[in-house]
N, C-alpha and C positions, 0 to 999 in steps of 0.2 A: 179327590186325592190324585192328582197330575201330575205328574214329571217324579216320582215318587225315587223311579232307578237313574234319573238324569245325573248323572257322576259330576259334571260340570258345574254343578249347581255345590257342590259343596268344596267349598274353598280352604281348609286349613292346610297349612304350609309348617311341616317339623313337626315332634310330638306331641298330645295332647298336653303331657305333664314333663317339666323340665324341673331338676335340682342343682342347686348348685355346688353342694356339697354331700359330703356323708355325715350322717349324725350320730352323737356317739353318747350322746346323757341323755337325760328327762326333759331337760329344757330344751334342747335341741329340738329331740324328738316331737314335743309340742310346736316349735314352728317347723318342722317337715312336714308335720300332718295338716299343720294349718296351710302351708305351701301349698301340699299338692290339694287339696280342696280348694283352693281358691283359682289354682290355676286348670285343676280340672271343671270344675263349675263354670268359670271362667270360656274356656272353651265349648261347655256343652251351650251356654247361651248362645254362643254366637252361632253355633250348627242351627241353634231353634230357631233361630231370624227369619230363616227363610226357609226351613222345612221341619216337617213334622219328626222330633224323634220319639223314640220307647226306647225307656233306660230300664235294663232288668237289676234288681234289687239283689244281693249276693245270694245267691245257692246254697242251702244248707250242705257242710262240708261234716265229713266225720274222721274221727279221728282213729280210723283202722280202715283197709280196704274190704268192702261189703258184702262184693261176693266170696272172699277170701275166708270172712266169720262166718255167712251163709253156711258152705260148706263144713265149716266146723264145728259150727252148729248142730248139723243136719247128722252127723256122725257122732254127734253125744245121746246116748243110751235115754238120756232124761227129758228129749227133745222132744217140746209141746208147739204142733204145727200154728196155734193162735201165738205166740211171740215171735213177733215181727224184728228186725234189727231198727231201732230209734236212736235217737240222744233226744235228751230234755230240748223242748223251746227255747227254755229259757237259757240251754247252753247257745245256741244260734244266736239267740237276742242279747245273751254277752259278748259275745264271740264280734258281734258287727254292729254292736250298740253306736260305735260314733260315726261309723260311716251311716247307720239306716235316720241319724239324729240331721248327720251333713243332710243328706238326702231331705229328709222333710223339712226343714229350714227352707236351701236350697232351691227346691223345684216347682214353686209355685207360678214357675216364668210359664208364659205360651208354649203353645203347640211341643209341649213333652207332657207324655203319661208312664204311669210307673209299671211294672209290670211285677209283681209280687208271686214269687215262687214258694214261699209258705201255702199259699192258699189252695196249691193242690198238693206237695210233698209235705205238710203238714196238719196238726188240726191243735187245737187249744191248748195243747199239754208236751205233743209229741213230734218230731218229725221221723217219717219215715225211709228207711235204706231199701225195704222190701215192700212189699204189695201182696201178700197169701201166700208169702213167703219167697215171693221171685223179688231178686234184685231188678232196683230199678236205677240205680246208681254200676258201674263200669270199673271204679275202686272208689277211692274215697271221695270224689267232687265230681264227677263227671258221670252224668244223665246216659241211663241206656236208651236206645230206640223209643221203649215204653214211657221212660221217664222223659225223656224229650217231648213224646205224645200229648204228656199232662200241660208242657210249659206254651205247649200251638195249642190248645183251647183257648188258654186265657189270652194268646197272643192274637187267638182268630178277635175276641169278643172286644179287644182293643182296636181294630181295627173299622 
């Protein structure tokens, strides 16, 4: 793995994803999405040509800030230290159903691998905001220190 920081080496010119307009129905909305998938895909090819990328998979997001319920949590009289702050999988797995669908169609191209942030901020059922009760999320989408900690394992064992 050579030249890995050579900035020279990666050529694109303008944004990844460019629209031309604003969308304002369903049918639109279906080719914006078809749009920028094509023209983001589009450009990750061309970064892989000639170097290796790792595209991370969306982050489970939740829908209230986590140390914020932690806390409020933690001041409810009924408060059982084994409940974690979660949302269902399967809300994540709605929530990014057609981007994680784009994605695996997608990326069978060369030199990209995925990098999957379920597999340590989640497990079969649930994803996690807390960890034995410490936040590992900042508010609602943004990894703390510890939470970041989980996403360089799996980004070491890519490497």
């Amino acid at each position: 793995m050579q030249n890995q920081t050579d900035l020279s080496r990666i050529t694109i010119d303008g944004p990844l994803v460019e629209f031309e307009s604003i969308m304002n129905n369903d049918a639109e909305d279906k080719i914006f999405l078809s749009t920028y998938m094509d023209e983001f895909f589009g450009n990750i090819d061309k970064l892989s040509l000639n170097n290796p990328l790792i595209l991370v998979a969306p982050i489970p997001e939740f829908p209230f800030n986590v140390p914020k319920k932690a806390a409020l949590v933690l001041n409810n009289e009924d408060f059982d230290k084994t409940d974690e702050i979660t949302i269902s999988k399967n809300e994540y797995s709605i929530r990014n159903h057609y981007f994680l669908e784009e994605l695996r169609k997608r990326t069978p191209m060369k030199n990209i691998r995925i990098l999957d942030p379920t597999k340590v901020l989640c497990d079969d059922r649930l994803c996690y905001g807390t960890q034995d009760f410490y936040p590992i999320y900042s508010d609602s989408d943004h990894l703390t220190y510890e939470g970041s900690k989980r996403l360089g394992i799996l980004l070491r064992d890519l490497l």
